[in-house]
Jmol script that loads the backbone (N, CA, C; Angstrom):
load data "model"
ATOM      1  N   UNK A   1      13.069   7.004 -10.597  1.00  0.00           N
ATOM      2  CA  UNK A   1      13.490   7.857 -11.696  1.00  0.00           C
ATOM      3  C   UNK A   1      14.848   8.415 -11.329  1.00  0.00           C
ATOM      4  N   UNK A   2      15.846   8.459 -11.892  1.00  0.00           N
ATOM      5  CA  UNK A   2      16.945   8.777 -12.004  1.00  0.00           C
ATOM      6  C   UNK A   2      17.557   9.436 -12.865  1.00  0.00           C
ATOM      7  N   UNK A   3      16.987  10.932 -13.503  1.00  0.00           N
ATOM      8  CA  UNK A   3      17.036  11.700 -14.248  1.00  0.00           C
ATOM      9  C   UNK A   3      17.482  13.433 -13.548  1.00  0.00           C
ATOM     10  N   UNK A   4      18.519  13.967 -14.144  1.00  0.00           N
ATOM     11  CA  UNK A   4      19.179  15.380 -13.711  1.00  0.00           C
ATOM     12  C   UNK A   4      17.967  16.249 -13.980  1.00  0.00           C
ATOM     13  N   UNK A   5      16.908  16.384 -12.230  1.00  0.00           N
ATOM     14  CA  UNK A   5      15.634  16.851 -12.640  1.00  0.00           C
ATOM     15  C   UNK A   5      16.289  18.646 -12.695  1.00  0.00           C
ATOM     16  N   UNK A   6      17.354  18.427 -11.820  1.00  0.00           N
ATOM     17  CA  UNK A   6      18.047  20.089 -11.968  1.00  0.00           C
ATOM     18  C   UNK A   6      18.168  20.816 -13.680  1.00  0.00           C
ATOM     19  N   UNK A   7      18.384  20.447 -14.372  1.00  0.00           N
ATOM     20  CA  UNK A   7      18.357  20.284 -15.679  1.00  0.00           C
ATOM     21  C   UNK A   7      17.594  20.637 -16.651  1.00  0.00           C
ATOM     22  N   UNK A   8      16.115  20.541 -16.146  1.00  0.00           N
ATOM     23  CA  UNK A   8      15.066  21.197 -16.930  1.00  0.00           C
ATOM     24  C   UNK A   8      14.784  20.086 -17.593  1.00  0.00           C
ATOM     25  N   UNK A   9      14.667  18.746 -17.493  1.00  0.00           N
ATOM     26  CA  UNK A   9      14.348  17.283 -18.216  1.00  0.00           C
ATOM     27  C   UNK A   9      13.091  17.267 -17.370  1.00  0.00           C
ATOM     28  N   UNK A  10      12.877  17.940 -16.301  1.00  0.00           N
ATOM     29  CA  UNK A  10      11.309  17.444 -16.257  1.00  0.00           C
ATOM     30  C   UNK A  10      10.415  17.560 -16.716  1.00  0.00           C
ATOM     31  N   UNK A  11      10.581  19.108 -18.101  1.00  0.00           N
ATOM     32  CA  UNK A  11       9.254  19.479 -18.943  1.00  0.00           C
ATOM     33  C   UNK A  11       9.375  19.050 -20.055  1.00  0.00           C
ATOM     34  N   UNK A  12      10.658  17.878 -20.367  1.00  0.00           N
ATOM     35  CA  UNK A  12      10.295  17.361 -21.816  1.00  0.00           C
ATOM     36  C   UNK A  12       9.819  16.274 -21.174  1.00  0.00           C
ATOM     37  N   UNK A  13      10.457  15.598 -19.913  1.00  0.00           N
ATOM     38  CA  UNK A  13       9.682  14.172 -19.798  1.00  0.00           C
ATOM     39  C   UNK A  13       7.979  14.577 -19.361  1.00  0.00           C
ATOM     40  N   UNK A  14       7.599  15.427 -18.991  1.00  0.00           N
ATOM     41  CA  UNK A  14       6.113  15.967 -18.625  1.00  0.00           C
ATOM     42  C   UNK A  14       4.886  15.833 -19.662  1.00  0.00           C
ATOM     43  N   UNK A  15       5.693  16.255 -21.130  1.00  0.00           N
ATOM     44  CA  UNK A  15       5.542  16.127 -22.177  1.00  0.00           C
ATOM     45  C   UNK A  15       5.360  14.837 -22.837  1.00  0.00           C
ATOM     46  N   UNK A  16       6.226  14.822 -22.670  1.00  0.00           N
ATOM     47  CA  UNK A  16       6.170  12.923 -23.571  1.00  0.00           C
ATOM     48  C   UNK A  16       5.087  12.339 -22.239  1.00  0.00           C
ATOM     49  N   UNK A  17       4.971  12.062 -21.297  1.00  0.00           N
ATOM     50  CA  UNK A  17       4.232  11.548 -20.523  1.00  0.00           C
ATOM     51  C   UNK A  17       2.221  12.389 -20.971  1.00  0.00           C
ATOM     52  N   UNK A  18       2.122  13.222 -21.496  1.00  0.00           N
ATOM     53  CA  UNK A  18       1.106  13.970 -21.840  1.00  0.00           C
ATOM     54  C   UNK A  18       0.738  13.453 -23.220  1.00  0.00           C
ATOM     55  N   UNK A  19       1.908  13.409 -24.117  1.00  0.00           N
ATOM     56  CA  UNK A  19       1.728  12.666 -25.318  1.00  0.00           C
ATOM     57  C   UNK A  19       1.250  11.394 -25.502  1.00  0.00           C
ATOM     58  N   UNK A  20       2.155  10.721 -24.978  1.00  0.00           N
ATOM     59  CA  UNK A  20       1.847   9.040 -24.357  1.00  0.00           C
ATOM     60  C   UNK A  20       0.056   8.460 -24.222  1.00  0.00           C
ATOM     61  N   UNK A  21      -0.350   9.600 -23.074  1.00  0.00           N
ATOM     62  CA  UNK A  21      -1.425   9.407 -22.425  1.00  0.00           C
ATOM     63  C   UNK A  21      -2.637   9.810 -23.227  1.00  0.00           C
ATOM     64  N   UNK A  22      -2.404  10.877 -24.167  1.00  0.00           N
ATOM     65  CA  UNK A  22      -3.420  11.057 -25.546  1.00  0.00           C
ATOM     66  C   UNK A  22      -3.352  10.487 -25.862  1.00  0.00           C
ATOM     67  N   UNK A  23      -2.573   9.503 -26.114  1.00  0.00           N
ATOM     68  CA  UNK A  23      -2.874   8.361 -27.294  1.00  0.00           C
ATOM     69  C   UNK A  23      -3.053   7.031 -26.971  1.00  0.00           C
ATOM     70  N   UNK A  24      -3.418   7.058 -25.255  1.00  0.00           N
ATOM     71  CA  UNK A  24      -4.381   5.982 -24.691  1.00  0.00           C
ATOM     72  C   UNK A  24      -3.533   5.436 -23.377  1.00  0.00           C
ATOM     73  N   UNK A  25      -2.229   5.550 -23.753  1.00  0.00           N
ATOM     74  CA  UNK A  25      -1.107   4.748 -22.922  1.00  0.00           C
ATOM     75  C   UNK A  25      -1.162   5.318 -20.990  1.00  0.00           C
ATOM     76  N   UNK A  26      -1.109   4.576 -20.921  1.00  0.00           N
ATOM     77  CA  UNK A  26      -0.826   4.610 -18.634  1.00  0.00           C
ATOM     78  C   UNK A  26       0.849   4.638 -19.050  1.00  0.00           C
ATOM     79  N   UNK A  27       1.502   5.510 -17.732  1.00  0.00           N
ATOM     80  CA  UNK A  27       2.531   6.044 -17.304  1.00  0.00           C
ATOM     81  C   UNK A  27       2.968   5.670 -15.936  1.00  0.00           C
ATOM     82  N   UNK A  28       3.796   5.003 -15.744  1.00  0.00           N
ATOM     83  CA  UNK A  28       4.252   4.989 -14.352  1.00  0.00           C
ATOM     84  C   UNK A  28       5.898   5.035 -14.246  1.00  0.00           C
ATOM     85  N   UNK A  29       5.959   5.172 -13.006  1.00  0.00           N
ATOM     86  CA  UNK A  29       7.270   5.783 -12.447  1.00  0.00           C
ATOM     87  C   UNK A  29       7.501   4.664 -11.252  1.00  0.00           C
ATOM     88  N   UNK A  30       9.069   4.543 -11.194  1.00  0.00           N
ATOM     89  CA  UNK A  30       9.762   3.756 -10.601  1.00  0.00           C
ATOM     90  C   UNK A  30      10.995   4.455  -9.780  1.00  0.00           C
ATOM     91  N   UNK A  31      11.320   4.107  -8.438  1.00  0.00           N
ATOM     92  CA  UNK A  31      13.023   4.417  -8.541  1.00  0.00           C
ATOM     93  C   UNK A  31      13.502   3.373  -8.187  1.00  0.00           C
ATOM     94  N   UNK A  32      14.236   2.704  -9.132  1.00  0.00           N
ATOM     95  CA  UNK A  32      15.197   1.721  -9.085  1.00  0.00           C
ATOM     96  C   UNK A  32      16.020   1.747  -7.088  1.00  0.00           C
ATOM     97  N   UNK A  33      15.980   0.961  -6.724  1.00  0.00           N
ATOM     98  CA  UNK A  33      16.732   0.434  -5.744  1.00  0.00           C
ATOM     99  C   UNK A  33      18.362   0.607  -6.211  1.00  0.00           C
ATOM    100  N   UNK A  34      18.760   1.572  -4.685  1.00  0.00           N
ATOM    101  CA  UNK A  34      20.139   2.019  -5.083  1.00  0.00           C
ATOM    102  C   UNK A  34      20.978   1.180  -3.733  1.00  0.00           C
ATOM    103  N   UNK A  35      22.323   0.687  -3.872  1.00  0.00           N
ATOM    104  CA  UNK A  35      22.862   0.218  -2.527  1.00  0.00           C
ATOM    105  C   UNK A  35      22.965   1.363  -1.148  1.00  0.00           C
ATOM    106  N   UNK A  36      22.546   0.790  -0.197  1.00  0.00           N
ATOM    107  CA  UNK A  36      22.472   1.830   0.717  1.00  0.00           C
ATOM    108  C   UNK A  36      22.853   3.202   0.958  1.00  0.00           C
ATOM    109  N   UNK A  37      24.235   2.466   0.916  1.00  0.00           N
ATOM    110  CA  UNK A  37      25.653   3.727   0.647  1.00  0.00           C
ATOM    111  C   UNK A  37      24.676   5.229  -0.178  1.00  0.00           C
ATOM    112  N   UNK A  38      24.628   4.676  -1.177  1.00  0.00           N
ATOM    113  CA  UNK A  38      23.849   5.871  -2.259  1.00  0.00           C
ATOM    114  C   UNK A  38      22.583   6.177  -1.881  1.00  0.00           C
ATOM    115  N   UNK A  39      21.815   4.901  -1.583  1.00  0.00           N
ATOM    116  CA  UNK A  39      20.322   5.848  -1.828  1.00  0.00           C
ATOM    117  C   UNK A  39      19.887   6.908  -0.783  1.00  0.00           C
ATOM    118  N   UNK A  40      20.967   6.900   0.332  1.00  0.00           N
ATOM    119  CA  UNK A  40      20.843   8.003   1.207  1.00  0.00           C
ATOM    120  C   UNK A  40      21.745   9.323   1.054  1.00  0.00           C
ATOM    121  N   UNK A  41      22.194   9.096   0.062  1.00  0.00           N
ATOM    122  CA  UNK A  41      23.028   9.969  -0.536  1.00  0.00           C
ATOM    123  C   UNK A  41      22.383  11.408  -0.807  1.00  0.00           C
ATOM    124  N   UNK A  42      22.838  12.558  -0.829  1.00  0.00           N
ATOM    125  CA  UNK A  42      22.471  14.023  -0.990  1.00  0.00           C
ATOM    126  C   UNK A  42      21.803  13.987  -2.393  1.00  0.00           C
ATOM    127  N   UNK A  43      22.320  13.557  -3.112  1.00  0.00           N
ATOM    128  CA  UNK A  43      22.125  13.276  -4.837  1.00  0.00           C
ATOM    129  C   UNK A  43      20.583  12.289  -5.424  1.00  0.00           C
ATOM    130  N   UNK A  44      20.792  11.442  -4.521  1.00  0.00           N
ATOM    131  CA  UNK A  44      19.859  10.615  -4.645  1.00  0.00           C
ATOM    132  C   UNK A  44      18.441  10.942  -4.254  1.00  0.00           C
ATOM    133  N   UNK A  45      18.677  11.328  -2.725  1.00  0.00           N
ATOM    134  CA  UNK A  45      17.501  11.985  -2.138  1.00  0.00           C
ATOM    135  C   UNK A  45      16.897  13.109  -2.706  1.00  0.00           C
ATOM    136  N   UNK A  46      17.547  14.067  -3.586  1.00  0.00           N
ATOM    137  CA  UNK A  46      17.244  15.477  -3.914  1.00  0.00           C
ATOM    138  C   UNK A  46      16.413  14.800  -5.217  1.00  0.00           C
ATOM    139  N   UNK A  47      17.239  14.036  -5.973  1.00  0.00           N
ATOM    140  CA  UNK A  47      16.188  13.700  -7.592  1.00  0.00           C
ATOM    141  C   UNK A  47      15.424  12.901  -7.362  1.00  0.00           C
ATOM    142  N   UNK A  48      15.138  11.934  -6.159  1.00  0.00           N
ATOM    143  CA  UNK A  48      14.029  11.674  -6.117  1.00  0.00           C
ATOM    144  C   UNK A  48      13.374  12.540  -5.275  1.00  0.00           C
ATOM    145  N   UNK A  49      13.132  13.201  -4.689  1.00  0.00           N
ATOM    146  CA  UNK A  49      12.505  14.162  -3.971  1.00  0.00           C
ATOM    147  C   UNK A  49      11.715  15.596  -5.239  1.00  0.00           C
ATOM    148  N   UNK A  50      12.592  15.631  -6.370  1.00  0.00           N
ATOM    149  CA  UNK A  50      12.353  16.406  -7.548  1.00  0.00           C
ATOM    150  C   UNK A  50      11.195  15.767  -8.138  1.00  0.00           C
ATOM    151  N   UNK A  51      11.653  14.455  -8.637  1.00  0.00           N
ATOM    152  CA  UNK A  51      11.076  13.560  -9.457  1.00  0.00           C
ATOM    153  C   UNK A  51       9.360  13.437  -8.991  1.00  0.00           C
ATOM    154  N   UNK A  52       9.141  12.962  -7.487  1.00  0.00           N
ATOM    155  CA  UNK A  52       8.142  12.985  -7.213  1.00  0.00           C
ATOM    156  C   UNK A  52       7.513  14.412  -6.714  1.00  0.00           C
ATOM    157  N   UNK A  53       8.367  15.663  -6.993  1.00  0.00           N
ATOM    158  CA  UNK A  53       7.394  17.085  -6.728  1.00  0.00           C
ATOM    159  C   UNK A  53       7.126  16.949  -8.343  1.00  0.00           C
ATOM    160  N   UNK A  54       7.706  16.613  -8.944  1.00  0.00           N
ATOM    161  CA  UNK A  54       6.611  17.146 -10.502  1.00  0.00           C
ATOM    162  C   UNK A  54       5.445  16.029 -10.752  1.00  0.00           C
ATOM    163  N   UNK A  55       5.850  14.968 -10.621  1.00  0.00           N
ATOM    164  CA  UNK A  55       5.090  13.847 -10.735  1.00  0.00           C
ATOM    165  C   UNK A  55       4.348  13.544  -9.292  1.00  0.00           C
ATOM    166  N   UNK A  56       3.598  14.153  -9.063  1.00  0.00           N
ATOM    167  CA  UNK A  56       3.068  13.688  -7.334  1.00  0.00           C
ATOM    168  C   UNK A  56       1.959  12.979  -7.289  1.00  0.00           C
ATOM    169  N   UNK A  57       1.631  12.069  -8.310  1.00  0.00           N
ATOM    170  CA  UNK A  57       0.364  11.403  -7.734  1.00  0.00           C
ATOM    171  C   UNK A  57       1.026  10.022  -7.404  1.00  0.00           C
ATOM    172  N   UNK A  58       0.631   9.652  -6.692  1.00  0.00           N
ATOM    173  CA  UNK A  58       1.044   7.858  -5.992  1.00  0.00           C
ATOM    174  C   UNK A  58       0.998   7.244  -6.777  1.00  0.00           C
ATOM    175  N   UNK A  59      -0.396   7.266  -7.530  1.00  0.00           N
ATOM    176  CA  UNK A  59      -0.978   6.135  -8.113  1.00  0.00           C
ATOM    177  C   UNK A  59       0.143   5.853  -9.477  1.00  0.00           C
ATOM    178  N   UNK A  60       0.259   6.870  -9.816  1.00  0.00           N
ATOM    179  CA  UNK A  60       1.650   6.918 -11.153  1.00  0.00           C
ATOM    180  C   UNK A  60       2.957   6.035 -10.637  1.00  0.00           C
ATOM    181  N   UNK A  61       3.112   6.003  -9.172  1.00  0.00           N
ATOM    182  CA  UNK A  61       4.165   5.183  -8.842  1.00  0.00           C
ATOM    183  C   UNK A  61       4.316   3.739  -8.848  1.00  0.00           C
ATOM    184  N   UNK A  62       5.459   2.961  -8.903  1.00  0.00           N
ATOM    185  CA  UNK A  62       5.560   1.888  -8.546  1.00  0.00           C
ATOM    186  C   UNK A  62       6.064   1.874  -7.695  1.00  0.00           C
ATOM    187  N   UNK A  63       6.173   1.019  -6.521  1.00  0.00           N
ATOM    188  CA  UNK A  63       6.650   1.308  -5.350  1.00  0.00           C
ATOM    189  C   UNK A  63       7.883  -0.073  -4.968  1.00  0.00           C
ATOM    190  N   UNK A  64       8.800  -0.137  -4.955  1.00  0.00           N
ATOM    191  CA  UNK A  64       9.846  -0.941  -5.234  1.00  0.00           C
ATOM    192  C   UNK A  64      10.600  -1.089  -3.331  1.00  0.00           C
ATOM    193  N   UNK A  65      10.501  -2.448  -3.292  1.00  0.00           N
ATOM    194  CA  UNK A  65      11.193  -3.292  -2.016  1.00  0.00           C
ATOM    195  C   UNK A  65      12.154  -2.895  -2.203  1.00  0.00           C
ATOM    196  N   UNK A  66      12.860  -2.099  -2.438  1.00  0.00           N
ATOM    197  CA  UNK A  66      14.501  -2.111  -2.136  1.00  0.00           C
ATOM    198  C   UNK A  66      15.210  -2.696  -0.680  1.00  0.00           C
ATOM    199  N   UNK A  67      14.540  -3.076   0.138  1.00  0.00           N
ATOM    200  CA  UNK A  67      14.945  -3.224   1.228  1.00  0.00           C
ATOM    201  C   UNK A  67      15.178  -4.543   1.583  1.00  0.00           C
ATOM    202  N   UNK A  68      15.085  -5.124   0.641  1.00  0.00           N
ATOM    203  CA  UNK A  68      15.305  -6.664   0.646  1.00  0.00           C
ATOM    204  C   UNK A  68      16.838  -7.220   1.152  1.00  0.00           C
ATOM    205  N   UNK A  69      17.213  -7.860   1.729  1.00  0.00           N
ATOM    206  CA  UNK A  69      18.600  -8.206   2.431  1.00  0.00           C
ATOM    207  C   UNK A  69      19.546  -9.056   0.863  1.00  0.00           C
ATOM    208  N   UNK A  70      18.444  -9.429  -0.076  1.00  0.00           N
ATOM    209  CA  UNK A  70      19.048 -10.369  -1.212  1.00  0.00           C
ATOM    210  C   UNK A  70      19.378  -9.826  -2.309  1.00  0.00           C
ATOM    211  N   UNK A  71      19.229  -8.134  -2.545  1.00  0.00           N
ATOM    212  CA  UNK A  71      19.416  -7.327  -3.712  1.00  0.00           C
ATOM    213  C   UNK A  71      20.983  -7.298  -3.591  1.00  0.00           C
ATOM    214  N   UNK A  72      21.789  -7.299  -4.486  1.00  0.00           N
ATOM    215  CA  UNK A  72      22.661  -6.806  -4.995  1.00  0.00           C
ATOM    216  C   UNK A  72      23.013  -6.064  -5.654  1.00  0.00           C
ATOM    217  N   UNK A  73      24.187  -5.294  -5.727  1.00  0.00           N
ATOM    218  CA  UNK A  73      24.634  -4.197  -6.906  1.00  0.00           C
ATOM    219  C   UNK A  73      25.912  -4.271  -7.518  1.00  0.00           C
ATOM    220  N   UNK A  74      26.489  -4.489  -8.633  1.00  0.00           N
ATOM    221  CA  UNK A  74      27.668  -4.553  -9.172  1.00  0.00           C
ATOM    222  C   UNK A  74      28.646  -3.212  -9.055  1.00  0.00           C
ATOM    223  N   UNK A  75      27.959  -2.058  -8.536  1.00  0.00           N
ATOM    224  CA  UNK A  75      28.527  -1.092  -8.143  1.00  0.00           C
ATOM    225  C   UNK A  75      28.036   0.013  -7.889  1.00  0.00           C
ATOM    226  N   UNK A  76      26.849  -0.592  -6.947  1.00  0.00           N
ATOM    227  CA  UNK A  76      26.066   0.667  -6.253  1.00  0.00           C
ATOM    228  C   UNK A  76      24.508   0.748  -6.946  1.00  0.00           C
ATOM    229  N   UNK A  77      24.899   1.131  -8.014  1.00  0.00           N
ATOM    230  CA  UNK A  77      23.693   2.156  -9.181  1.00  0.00           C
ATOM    231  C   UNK A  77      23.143   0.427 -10.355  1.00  0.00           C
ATOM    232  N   UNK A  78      23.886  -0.824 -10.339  1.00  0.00           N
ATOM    233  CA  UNK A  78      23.359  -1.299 -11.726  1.00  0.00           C
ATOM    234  C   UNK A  78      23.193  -2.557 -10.725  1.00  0.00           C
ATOM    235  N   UNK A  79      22.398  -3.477 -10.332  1.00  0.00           N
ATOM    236  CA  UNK A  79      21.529  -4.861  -9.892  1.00  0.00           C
ATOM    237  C   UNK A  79      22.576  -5.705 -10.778  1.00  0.00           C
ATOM    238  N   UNK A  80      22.990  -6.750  -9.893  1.00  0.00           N
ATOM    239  CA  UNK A  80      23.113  -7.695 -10.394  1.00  0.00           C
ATOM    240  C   UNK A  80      22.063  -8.545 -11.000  1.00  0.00           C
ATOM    241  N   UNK A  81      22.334  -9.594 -12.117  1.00  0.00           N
ATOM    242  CA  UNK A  81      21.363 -10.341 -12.622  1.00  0.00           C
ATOM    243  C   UNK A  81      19.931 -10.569 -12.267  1.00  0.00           C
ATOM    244  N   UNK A  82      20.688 -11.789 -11.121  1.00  0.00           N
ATOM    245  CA  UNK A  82      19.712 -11.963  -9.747  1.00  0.00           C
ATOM    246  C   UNK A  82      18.817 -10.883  -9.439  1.00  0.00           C
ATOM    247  N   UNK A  83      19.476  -9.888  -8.696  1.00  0.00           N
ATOM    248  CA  UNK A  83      18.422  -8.933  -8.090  1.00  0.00           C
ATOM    249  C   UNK A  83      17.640  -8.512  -8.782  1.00  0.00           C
ATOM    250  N   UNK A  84      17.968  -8.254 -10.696  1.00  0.00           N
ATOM    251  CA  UNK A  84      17.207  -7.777 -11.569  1.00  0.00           C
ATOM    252  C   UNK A  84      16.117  -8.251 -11.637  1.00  0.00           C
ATOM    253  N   UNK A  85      16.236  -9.265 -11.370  1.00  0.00           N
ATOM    254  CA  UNK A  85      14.484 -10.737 -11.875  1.00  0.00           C
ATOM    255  C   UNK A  85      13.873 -10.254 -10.811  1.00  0.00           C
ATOM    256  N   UNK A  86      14.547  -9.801  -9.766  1.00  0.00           N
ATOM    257  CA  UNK A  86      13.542  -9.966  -8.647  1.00  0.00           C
ATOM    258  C   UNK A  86      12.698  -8.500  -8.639  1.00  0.00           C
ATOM    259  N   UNK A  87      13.483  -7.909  -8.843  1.00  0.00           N
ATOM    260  CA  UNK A  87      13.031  -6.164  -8.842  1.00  0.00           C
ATOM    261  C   UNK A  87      11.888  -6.440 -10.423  1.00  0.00           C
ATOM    262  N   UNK A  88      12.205  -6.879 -11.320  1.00  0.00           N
ATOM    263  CA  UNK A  88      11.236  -7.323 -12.478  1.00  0.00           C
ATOM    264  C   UNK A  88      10.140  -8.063 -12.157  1.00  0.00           C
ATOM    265  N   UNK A  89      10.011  -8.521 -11.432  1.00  0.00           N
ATOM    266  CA  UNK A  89       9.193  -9.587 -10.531  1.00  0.00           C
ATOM    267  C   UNK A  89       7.938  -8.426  -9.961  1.00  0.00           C
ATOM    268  N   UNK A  90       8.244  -7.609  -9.298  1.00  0.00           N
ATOM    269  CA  UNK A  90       7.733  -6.524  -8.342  1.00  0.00           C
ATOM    270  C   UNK A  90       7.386  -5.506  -8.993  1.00  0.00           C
ATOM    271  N   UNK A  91       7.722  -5.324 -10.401  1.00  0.00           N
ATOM    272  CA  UNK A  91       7.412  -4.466 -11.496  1.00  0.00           C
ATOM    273  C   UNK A  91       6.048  -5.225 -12.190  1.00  0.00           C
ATOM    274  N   UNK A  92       6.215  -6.386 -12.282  1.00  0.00           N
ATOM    275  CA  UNK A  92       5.013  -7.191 -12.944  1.00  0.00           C
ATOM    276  C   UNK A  92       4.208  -7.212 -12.169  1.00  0.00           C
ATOM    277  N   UNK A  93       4.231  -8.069 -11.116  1.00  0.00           N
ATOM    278  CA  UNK A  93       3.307  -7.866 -10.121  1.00  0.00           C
ATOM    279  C   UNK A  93       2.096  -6.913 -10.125  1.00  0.00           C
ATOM    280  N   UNK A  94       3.064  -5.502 -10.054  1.00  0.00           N
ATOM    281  CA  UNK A  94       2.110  -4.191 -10.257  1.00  0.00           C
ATOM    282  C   UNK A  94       1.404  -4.108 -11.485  1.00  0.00           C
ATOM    283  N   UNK A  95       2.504  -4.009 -12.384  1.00  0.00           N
ATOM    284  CA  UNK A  95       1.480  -3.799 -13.829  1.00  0.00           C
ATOM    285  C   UNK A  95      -0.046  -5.240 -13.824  1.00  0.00           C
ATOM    286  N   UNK A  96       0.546  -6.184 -13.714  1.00  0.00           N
ATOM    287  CA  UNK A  96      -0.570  -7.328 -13.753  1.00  0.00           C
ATOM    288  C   UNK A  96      -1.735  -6.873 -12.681  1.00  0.00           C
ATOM    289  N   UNK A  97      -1.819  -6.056 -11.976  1.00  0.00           N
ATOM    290  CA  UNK A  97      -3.160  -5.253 -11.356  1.00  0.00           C
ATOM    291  C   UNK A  97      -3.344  -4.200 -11.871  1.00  0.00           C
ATOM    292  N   UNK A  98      -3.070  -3.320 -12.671  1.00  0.00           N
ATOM    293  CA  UNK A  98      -2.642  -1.999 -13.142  1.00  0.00           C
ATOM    294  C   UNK A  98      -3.823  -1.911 -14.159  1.00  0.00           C
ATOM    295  N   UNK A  99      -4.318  -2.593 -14.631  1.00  0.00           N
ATOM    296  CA  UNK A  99      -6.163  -2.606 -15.424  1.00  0.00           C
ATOM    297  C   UNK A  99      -6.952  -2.134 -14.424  1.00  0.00           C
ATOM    298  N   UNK A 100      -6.778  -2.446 -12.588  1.00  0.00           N
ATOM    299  CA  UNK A 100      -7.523  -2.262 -11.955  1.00  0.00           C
ATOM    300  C   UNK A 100      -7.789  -1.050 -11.201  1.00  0.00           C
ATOM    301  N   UNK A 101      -6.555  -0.807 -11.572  1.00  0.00           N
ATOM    302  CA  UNK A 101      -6.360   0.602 -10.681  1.00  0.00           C
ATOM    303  C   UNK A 101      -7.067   2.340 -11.910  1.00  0.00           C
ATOM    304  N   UNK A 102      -7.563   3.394 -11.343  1.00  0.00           N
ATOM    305  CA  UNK A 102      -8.194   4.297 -12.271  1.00  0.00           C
ATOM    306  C   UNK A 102      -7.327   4.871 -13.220  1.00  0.00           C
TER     307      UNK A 102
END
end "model"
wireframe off; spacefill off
backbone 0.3
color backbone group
């Protein structure tokens, strides 16, 4: 998740995620794979560190390889093509067990 949790966007997205789920739908959360440089970044670490204090259950997560030596980034923050399929790949994966999970 990559949202200005400083901002006060975590109680409308809290919301819509509450809405969603009344009306039958599963919710999960991702953080996109950032190039190194960044994802250790002050910025990076703090909103995801936000992201998962409001949202803290695991199971809501997807949990994303970023650590792969073959990801690319066109400038840090956006996957090249390539890396996209693959990170989409690892997104399916999950959902295609995601009936199984509670």
């Amino acid at each position: 998740v990559c949202l200005p949790f400083d901002l006060g966007l975590h109680s409308t997205l809290r919301r819509l995620v509450e809405q969603a789920e009344a009306r039958g739908s599963r919710v999960y959360f991702y953080s996109l794979p950032l190039s190194a440089a960044l994802q250790d970044s002050v910025t990076a670490t703090a909103t995801a560190a936000a992201a998962h204090a409001k949202f803290s259950d695991d199971r809501r997560w997807i949990h994303l390889d970023g650590t792969k030596p073959d990801l690319r980034w066109a400038d840090g923050f956006h996957l090249d093509e390539r890396s996209a399929i693959i990170i989409a790949r690892q997104i399916d994966g999950f959902l295609a067990g995601a009936s199984e999970r509670p």
